[in-house]
N, C-alpha and C positions, 0 to 999 in steps of 0.2 A: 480419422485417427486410428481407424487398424484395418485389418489385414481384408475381415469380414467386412468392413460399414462401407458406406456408401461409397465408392471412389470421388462423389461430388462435394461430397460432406467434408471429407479426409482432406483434397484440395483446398477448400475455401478455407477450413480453419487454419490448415499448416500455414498457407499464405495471409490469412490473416495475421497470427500469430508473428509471422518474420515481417510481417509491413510495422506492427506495433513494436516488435523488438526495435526496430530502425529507432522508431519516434523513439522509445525510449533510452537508445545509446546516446543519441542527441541530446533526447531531455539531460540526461546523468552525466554529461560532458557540461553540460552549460550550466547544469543545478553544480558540480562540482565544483567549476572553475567562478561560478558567484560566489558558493561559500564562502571560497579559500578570500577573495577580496572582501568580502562582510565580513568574516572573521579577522579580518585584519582590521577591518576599517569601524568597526563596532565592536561593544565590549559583551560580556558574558549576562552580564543587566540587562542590555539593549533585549539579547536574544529570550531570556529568561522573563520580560514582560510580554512580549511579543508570542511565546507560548503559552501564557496565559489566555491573552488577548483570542488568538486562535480557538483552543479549548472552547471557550463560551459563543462562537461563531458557528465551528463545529457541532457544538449541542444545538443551535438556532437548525440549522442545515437540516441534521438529522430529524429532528423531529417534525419538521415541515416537509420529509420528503412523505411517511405514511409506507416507504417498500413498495409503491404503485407504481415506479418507472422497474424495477425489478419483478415484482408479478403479471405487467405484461409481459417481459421477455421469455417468462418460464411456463408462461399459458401456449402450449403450443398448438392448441384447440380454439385459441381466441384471437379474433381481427381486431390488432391494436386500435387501427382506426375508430371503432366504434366505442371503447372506452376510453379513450384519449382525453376527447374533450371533459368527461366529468374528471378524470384523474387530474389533470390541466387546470382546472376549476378549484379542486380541493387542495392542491396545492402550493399553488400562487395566492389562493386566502387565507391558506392555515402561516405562508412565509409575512405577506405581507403582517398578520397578529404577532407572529415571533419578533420579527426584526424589529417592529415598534417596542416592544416589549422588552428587548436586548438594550435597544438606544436608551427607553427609562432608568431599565436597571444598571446603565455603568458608573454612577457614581456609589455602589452599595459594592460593584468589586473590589473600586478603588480603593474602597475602608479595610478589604481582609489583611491579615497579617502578612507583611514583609511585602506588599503592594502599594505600590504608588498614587497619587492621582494622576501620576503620566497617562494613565489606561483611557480613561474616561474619555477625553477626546476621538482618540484611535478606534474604542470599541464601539462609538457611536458611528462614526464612519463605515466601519467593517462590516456592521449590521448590513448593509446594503446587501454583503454575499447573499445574506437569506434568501430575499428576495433573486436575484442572480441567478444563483441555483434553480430556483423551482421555473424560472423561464428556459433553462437547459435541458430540461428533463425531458419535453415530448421531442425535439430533435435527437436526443440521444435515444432514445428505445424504440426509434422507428428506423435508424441505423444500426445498431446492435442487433437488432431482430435479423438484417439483413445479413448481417456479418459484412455490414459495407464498413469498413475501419478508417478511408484515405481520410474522409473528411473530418472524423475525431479526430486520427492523427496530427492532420493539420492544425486544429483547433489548438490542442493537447500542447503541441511545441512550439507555439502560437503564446500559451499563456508562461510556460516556461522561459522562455528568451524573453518575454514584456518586463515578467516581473522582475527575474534577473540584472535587468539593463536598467528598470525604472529603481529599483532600491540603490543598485549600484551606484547610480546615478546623486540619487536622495543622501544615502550614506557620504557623499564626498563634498558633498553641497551643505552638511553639518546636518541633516534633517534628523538623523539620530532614528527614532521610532517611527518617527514618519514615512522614513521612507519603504519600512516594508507596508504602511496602509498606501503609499500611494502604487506600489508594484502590486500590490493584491488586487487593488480597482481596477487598475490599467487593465492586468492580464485578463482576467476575468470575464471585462470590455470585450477586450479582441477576442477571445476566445468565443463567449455566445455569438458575437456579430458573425462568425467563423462558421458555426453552424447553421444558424436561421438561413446566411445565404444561401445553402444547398438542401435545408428541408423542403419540402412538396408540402408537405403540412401547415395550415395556418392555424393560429388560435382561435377557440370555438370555448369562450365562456359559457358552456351549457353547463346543466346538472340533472342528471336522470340517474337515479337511485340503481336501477335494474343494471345500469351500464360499471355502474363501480360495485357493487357486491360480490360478484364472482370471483375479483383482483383481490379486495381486501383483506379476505383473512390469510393469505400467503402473504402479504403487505404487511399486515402489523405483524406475523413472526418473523419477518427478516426483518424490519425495522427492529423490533421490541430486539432483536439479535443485538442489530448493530448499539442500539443505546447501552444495552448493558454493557457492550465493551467501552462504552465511555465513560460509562458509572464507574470501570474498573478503572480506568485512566485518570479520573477525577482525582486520583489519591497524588497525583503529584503535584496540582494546582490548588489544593486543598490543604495535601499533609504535609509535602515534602518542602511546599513554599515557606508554610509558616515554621517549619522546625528548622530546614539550612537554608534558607534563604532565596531571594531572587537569583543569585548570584549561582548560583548551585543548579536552580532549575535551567539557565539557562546554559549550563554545561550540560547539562543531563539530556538537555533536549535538542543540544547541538550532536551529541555523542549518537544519538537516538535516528538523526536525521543522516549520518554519515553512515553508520553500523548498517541501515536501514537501506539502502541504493540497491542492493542485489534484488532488493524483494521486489524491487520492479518490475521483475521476471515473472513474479507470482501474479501479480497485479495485470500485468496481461495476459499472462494463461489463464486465470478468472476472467477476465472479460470474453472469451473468446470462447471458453469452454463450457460458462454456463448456456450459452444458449444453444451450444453444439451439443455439450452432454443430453442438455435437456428433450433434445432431437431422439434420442435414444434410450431414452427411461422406461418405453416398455420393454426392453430385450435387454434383461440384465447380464447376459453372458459377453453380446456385443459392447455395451456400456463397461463391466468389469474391463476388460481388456483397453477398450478404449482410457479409461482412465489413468490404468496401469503405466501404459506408453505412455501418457500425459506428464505423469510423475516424474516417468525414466525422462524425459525430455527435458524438461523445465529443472530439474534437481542436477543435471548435466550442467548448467549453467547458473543456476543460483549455489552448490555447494560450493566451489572451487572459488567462483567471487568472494563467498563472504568467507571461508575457511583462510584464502590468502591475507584477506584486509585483517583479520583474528590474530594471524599469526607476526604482520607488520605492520599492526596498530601503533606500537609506540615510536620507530622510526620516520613513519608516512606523519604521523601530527608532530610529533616533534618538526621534523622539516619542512614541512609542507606550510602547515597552518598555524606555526610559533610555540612558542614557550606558554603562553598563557592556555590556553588549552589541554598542556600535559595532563592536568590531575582527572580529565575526562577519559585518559586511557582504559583504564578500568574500567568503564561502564562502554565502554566502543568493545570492547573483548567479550562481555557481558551479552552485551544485543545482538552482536554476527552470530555467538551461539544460540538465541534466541532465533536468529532469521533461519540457522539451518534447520532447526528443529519445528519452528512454526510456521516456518514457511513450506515445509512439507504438510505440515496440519490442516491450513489455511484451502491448500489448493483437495485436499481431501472434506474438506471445509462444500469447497464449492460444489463437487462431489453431492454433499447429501441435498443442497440448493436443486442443484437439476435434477433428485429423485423427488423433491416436494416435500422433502423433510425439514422442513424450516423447525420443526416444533422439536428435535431431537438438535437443532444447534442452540435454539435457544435455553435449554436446559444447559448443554455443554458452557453456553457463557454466562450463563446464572453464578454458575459453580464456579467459575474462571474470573469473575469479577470479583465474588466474595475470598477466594483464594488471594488473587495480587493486593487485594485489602489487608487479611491478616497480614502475610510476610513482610508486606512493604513498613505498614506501623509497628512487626514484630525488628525487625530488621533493618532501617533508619537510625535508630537512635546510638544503635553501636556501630554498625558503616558507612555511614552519612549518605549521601545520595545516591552510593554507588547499590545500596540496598536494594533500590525501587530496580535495578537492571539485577540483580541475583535473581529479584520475585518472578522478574520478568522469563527468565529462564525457567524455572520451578515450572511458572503456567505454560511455558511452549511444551515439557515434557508430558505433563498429563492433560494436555489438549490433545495432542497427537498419539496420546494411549489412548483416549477415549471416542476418538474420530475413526483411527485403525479398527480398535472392536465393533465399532460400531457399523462402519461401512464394510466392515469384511460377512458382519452378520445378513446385510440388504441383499449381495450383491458377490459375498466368494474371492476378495479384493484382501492383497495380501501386500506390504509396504515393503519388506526387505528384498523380497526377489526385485523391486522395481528402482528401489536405489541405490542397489548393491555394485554396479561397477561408477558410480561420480561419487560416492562414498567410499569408495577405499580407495579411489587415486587422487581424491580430493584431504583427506588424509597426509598420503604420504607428501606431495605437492605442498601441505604447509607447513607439514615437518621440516621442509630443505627448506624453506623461507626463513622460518624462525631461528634454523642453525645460523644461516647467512647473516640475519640479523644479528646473531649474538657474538659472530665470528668475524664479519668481514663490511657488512654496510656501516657507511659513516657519514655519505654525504646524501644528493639528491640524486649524481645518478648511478651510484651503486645501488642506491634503492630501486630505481626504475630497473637496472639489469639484474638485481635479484630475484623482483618480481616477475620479469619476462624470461629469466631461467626456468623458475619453478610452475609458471602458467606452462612452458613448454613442457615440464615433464609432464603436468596435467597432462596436457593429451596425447602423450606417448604411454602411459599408465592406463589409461580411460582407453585405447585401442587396446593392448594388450590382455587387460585384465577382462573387459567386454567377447573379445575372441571374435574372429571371423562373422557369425551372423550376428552380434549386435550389431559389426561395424558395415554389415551391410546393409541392413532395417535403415541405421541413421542418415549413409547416402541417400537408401532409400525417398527419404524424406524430405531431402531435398531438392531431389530431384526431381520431386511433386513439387514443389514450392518452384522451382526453376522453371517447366516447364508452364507455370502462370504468365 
């Protein structure tokens, strides 16, 4: 990733990173064009239990994973092999307690307010991810370790297209809810089967204490991380369900999942970079710069995504995906500026992950939970759902002040020199969108040729404004990628 690191290092991630972009334009074509057909074929209810549903899956997930498939990857001192099997062990018995545990408790969600007893079936079913997951874990982190990416990929687009095809499917055939539980099992299916075939590794139910301690306590602050961002997400399944309704959550969470497609950019730059960064953690001058470039890269391609979809949120749903969806405009405007601002955070995020500072994000989401808590409950009652996407903004702003000072303090790591040219022609590029919108689009495809105007000034702006040796670094780049 720069100029100084390793030329071995710098290859495998850039080419990692453009095989994952692939999977991912895939995925976000297919997650896309499911939608637009679920959103038609199902109502705002459908979606609005079904993010429930998830949520409390989610939490099973999370807290049977322990951070043990992430503290091998960032052990760069440590032969996964030899902790595998206990991590392997603690976590398929801590999924198997959960998911039982989940299947009991779904008739007590069933009872919360503005929830159904539809849940209760589906959530019993769904519990299976628990378990699912924690069988995923030791193929995935002896892959990652490698920066071998083809066969997640595979997997990756494998469970996208399943589940897309199986709900689609479910949705037509009148299944209603059912059919995203049975796309969830399906993909999930294929997707482990996807890995196991190509791990070396088999399962070794062992447990030897000495082999899981050195992982652990990097394991529970990146878990304890992740949970607390769930704790802070609870407020929608909690607060927002029982003040506006199902009805509402499932706008909010349709808005959320649309707004949200750029960040898939971030999503792979974090995969890829935590264990490359983490490659680099004693040479912070190396690491700084590498990071930096990491930014300008990924922020190249996630602003100008979500800056456009901001600025042609209400034409793209209106046409696209109906009339019943409009009043989620608002919160689709809401969360793109959440993805530019936190998803610049997020990958500064992964950042203090590959210095070992788990214990400085987990403060950051302490603060960040208890924050989307106030604003959402302060802020609800008079905005209605669109609230919980205002809060959602507020948190990306002082996530990414307190990620910034913080990583510039480790490390000499400074945010605005690094996305200062996809930021100002990302900018302007949504400006001419939003004129067109308010000027000239009407139908689908002056929408489509407004948006493939303004993507084209993007990068005639992003060359200009960059100057000769950005736009030579960025061939640069490719041209490592290309000759893989």
């Amino acid at each position: 990733m720069t100029r100084s690191g390793s030329p071995g290092l710098r290859s495998r991630t850039l080419r990692s990173f453009v095989l994952l972009s692939a999977q991912k334009v895939v995925g976000i074509v297919v997650t896309a064009g499911g939608s637009i057909v679920l959103a038609r074929l199902l109502t705002p209810e459908v979606f609005g239990l079904y993010a429930i549903i998830t949520f409390v899956i989610a939490l099973g997930v999370r807290f049977s994973e322990l951070g043990l498939g992430a503290a091998l990857i960032q052990r760069r001192d440590l032969d996964p092999a030899a902790g595998l099997g206990a991590a392997f062990a603690a976590t398929l018995g801590l999924a198997l307690l959960l998911g039982a545990a989940i299947a009991a408790a779904a008739p007590l969600v069933a009872r919360w307010p503005g929830v159904s007893s539809d849940v209760t079936a589906p959530l019993r079913w769904l519990a299976l991810l628990v378990v699912l997951s924690a069988l995923r874990m030791p193929a995935a982190v002896l892959l990652e370790r490698r920066l071998a990416y083809l066969p997640l990929t595979i997997a990756d687009t494998a469970d996208t297209v399943v589940f897309n095809a199986v709900a689609i499917v479910g949705a037509l055939a009148g299944a209603g809810l059912g059919s995203f539980v049975a796309g969830a099992l399906a993909a999930r299916a294929v997707s482990l089967a996807v890995l196991w075939s190509v791990a070396r590794w088999r399962p070794a139910l062992c447990w030897r204490w000495r082999e899981l301690a050195p992982v652990l306590k990097f394991g529970i602050l990146f878990q304890g991380s992740i949970l607390i961002n769930i704790a802070g997400d609870a407020v929608v399944p909690a607060f927002v369900t029982a003040w506006s309704g199902v009805a509402a959550v499932g706008l909010l969470n349709w808005a959320a999942m649309l707004a949200f497609l750029p960040l898939q950019v971030v999503t792979i730059a974090g995969r890829v970079l935590f264990p490359a960064l983490s490659s680099l953690q004693a040479d912070t001058e190396r690491f700084a710069e590498a990071a930096a470039r990491a930014v300008n890269r990924v922020t190249t391609v996630l602003y100008p995504a979500a800056a456009l979809l901001l600025a042609g949120a209400e034409p793209l749903v209106r046409l696209v995906f109906g009339e019943a969806w409009v009043p989620a405009v608002p919160a689709v405007r809401c969360f793109c500026l959440s993805a530019i601002i936190g998803g610049t955070g997020t990958i500064l995020v992964h950042a203090l992950y590959s210095l070992g500072r788990a214990d400085l994000v987990l403060r950051l989401n302490l603060l960040g939970a208890a924050l989307v808590w106030v604003l959402t409950v302060g802020l609800v009652p008079s905005l209605g759902f669109v609230g919980f996407a205002v809060a959602s903004v507020c948190l990306a702003c002082a996530s990414i002040a307190y990620t910034a000072w913080t990583l510039h303090r480790l490390v000499s790591f400074r945010v605005l020199p690094a996305v200062r040219v996809p930021l100002t022609a990302s900018l302007s590029s949504a400006a001419m969108l939003a004129a067109l919108a308010g000027l000239w689009i009407h139908d689908l495809p002056s929408l489509i040729l407004g948006a493939a105007i303004s993507a084209g000034a993007y990068v005639v702006l992003a060359g200009l404004v960059g100057g000769a040796a950005w736009r030579i670094e960025f061939i640069a780049d490719w041209r490592t990628v290309l000759q893989g």
